[in-house]
VMD Tcl script that builds the backbone (N, CA, C; Angstrom):
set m [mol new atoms 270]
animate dup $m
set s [atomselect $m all]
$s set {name element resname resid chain x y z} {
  {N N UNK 1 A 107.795 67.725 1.058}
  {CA C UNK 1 A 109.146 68.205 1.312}
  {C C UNK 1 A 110.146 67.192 0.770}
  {N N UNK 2 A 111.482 67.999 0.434}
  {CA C UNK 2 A 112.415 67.138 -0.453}
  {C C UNK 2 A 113.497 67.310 0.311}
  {N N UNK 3 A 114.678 66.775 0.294}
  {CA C UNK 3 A 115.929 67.134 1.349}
  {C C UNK 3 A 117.276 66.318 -0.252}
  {N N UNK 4 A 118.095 67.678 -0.099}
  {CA C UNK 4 A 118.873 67.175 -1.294}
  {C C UNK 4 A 120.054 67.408 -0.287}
  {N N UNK 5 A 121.212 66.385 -0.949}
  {CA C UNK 5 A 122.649 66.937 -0.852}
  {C C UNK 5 A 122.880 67.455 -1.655}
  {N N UNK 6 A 123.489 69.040 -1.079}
  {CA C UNK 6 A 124.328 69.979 -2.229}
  {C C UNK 6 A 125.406 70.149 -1.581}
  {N N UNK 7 A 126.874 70.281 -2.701}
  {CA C UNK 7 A 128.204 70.675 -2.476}
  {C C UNK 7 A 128.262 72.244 -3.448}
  {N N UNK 8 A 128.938 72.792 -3.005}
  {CA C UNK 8 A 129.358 74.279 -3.549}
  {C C UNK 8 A 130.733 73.675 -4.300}
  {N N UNK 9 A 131.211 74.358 -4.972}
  {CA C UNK 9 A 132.086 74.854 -5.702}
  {C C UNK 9 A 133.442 75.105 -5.190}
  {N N UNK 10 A 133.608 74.995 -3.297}
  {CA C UNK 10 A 134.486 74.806 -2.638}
  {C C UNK 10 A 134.487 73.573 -1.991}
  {N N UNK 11 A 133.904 72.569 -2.473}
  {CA C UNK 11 A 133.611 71.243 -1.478}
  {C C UNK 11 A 132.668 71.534 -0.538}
  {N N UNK 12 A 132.234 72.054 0.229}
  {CA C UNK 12 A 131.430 72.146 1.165}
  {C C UNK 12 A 129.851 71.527 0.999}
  {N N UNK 13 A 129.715 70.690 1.656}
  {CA C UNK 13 A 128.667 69.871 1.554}
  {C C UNK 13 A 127.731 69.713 2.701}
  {N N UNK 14 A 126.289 70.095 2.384}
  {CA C UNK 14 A 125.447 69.974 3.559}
  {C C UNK 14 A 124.007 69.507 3.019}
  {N N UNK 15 A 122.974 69.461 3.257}
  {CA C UNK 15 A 121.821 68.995 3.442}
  {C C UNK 15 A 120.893 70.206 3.149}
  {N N UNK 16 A 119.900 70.240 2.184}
  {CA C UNK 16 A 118.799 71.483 2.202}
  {C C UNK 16 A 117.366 70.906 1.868}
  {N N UNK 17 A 116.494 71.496 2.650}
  {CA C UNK 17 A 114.797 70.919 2.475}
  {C C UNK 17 A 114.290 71.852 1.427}
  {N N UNK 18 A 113.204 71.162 0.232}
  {CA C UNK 18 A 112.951 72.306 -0.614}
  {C C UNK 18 A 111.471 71.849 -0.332}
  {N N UNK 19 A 110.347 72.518 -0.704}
  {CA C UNK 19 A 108.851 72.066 -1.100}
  {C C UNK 19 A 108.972 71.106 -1.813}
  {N N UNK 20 A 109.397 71.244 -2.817}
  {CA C UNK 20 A 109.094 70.515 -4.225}
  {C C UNK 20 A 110.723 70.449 -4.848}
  {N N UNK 21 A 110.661 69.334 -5.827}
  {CA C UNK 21 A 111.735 69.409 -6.758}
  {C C UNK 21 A 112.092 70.477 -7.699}
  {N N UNK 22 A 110.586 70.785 -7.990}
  {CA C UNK 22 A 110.354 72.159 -8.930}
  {C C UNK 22 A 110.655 73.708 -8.386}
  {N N UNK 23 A 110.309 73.222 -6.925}
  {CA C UNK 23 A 111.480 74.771 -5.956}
  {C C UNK 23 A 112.620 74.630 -5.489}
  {N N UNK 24 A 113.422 73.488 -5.909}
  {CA C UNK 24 A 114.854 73.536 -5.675}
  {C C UNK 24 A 115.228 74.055 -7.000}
  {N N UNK 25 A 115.011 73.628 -8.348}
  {CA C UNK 25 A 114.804 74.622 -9.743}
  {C C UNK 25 A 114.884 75.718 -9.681}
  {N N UNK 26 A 113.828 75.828 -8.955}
  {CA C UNK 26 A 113.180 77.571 -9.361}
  {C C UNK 26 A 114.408 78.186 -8.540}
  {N N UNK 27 A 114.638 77.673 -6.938}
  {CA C UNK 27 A 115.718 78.776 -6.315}
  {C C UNK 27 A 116.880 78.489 -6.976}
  {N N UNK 28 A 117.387 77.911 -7.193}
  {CA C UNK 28 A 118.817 77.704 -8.059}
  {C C UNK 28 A 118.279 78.280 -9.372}
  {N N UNK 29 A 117.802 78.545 -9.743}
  {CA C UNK 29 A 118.130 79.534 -11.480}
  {C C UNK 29 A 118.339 81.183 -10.472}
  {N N UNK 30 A 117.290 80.708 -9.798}
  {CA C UNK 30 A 117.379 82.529 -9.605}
  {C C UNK 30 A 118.532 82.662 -8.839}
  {N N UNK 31 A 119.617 81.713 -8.165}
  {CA C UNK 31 A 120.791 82.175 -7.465}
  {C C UNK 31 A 120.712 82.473 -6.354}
  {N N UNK 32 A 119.673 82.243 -5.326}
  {CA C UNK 32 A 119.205 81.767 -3.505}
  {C C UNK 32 A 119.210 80.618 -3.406}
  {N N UNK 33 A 120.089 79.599 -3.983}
  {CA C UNK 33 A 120.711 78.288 -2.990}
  {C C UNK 33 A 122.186 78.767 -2.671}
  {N N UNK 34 A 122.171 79.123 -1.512}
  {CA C UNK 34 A 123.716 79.112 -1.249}
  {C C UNK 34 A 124.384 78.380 -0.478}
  {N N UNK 35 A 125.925 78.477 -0.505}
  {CA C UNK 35 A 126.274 77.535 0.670}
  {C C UNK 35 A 126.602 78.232 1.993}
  {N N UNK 36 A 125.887 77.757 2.745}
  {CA C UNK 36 A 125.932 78.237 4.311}
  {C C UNK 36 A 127.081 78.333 5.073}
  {N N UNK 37 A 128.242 77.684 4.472}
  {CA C UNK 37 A 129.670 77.877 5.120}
  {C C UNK 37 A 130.414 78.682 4.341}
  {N N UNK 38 A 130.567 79.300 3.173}
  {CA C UNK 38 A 131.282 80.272 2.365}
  {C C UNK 38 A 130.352 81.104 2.003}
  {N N UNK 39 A 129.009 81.160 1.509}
  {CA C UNK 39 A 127.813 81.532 1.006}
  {C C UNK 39 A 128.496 82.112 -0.637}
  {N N UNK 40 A 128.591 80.742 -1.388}
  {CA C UNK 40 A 129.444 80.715 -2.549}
  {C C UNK 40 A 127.667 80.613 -2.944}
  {N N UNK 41 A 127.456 80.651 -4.155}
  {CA C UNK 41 A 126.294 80.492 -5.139}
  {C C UNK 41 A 125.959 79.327 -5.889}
  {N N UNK 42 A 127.493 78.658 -6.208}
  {CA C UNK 42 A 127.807 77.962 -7.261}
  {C C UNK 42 A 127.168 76.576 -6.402}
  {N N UNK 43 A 126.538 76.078 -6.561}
  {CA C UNK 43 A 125.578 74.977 -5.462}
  {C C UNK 43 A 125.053 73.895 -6.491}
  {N N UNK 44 A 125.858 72.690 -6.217}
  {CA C UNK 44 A 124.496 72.007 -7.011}
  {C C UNK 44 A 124.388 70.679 -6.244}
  {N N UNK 45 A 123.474 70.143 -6.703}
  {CA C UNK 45 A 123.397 68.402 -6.080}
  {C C UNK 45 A 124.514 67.650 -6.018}
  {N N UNK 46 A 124.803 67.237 -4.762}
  {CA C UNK 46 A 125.711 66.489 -5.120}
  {C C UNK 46 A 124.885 65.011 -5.037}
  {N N UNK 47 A 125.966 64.008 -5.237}
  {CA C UNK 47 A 125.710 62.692 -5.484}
  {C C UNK 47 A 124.970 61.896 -3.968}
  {N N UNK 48 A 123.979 61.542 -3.823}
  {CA C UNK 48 A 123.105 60.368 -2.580}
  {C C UNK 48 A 122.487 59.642 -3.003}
  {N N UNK 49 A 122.910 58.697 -1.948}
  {CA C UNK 49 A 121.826 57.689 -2.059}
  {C C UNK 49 A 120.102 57.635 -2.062}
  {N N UNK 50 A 119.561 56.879 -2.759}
  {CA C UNK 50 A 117.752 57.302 -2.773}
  {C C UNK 50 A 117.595 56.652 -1.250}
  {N N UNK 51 A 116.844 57.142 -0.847}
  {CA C UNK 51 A 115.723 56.780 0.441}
  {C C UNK 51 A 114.777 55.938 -0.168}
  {N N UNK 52 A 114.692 54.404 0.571}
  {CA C UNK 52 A 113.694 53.355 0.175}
  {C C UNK 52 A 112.975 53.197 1.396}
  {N N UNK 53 A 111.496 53.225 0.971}
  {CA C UNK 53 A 110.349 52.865 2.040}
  {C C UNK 53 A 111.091 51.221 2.431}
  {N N UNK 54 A 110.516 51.187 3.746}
  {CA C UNK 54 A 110.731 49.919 4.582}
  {C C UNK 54 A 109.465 49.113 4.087}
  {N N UNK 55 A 109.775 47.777 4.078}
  {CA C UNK 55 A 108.673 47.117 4.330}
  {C C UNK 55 A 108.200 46.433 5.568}
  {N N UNK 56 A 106.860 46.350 5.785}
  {CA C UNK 56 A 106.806 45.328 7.317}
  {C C UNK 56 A 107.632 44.237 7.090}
  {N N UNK 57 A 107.838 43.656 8.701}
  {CA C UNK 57 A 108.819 42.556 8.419}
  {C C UNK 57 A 107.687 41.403 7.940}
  {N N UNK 58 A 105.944 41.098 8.171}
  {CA C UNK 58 A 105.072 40.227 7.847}
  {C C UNK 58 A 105.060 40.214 6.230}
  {N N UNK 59 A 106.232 41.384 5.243}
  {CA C UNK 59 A 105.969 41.262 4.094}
  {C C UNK 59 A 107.401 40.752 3.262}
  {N N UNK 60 A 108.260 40.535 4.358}
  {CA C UNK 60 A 109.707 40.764 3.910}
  {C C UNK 60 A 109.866 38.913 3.832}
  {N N UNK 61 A 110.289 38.459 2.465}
  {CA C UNK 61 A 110.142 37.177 2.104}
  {C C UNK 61 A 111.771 36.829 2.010}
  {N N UNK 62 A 111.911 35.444 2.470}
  {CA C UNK 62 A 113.245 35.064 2.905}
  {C C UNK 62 A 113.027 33.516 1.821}
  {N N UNK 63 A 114.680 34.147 0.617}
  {CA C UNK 63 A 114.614 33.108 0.052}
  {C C UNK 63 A 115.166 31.583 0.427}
  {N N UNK 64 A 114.429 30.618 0.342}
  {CA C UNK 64 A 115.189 29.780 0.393}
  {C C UNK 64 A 116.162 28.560 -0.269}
  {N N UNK 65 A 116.396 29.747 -1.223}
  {CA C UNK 65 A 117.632 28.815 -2.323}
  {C C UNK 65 A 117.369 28.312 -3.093}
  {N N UNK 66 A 118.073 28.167 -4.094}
  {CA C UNK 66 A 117.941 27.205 -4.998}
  {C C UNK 66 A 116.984 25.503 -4.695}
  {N N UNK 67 A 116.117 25.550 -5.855}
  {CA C UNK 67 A 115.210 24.308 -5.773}
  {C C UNK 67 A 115.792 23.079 -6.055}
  {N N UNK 68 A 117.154 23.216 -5.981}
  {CA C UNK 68 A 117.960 22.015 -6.174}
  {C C UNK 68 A 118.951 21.853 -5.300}
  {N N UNK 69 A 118.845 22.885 -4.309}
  {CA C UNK 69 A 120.288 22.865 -3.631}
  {C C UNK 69 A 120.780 21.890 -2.924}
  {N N UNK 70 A 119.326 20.606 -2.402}
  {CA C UNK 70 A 120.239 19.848 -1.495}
  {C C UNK 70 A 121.163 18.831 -3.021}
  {N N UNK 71 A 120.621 18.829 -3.747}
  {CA C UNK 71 A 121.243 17.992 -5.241}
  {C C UNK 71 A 122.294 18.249 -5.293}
  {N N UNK 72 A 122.137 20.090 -5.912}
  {CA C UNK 72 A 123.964 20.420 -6.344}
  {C C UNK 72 A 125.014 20.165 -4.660}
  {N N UNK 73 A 124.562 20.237 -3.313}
  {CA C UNK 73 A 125.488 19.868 -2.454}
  {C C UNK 73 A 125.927 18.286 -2.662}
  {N N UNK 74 A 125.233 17.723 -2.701}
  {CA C UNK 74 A 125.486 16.570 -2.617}
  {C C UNK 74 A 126.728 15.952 -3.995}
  {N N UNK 75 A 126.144 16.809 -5.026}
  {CA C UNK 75 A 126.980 16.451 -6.429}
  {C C UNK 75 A 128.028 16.758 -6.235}
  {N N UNK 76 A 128.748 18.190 -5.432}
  {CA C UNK 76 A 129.405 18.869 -4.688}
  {C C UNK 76 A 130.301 18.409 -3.779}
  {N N UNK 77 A 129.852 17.399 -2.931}
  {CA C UNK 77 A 130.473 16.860 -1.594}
  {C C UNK 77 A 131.147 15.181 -2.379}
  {N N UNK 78 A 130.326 14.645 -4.073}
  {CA C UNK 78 A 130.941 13.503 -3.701}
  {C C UNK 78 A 131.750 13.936 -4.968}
  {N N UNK 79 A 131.882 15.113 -5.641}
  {CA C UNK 79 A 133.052 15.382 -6.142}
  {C C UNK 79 A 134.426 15.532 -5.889}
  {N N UNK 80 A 134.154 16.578 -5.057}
  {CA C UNK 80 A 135.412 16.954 -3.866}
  {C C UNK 80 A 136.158 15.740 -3.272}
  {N N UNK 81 A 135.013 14.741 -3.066}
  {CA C UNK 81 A 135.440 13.577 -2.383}
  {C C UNK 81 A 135.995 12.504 -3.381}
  {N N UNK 82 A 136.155 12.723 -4.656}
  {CA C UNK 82 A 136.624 11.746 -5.327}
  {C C UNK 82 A 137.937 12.638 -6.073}
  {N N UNK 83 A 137.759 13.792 -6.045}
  {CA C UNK 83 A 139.125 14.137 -6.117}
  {C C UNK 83 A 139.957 14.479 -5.479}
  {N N UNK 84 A 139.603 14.534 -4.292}
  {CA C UNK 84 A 140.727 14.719 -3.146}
  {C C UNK 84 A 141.100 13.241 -2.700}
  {N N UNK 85 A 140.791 12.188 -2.594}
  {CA C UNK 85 A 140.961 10.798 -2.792}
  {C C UNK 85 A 141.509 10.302 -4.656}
  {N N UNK 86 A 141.859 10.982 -5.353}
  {CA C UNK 86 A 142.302 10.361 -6.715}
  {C C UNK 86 A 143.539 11.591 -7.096}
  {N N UNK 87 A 143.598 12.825 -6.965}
  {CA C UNK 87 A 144.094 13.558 -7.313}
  {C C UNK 87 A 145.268 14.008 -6.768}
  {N N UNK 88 A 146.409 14.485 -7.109}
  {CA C UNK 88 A 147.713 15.264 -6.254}
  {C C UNK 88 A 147.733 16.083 -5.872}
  {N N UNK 89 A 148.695 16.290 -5.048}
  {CA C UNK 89 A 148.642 17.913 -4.636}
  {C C UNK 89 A 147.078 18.964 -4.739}
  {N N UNK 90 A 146.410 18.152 -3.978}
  {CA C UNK 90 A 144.504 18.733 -3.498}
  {C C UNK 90 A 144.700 19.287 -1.680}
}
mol reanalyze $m
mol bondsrecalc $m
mol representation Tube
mol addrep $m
């Protein structure tokens, strides 16, 4: 089973389950997708987001930054610190 957003031709926008991608096709050529609040014809997909499988959280990997990061902070902290001590209006 497939679940599309379709809008009609008047805005009206709702949700429909098909078998297959290939029977949301097949009923839209033949003109049985309609819209359920005007029952206009003119029906097509509208624009959604894809549905992404979850992963377990035992697979879900947490980066931890840059392999230099305590470096660039540090390059970072005694920059700041020499131009806010040398510079004007900082």
């Amino acid at each position: 089973m497939i679940t599309y957003s379709l809008a009609c031709n008047n805005q009206h926008k709702f949700d429909a389950w098909f078998r297959s991608a290939e029977a949301y096709d097949e009923q839209h050529a033949k003109g049985i997708v309609t819209c359920p609040v005007c029952g206009s014809l003119k029906v097509d997909k509208a624009l959604m987001a894809p549905a992404l499988a979850r992963m377990s959280a035992d697979r879900i990997s947490v980066s931890t930054g840059h392999p230099m990061q305590s470096e660039i902070r540090e390059f970072l902290r005694a920059m700041r610190k020499k131009v806010t001590s040398e510079a004007d209006y900082v």
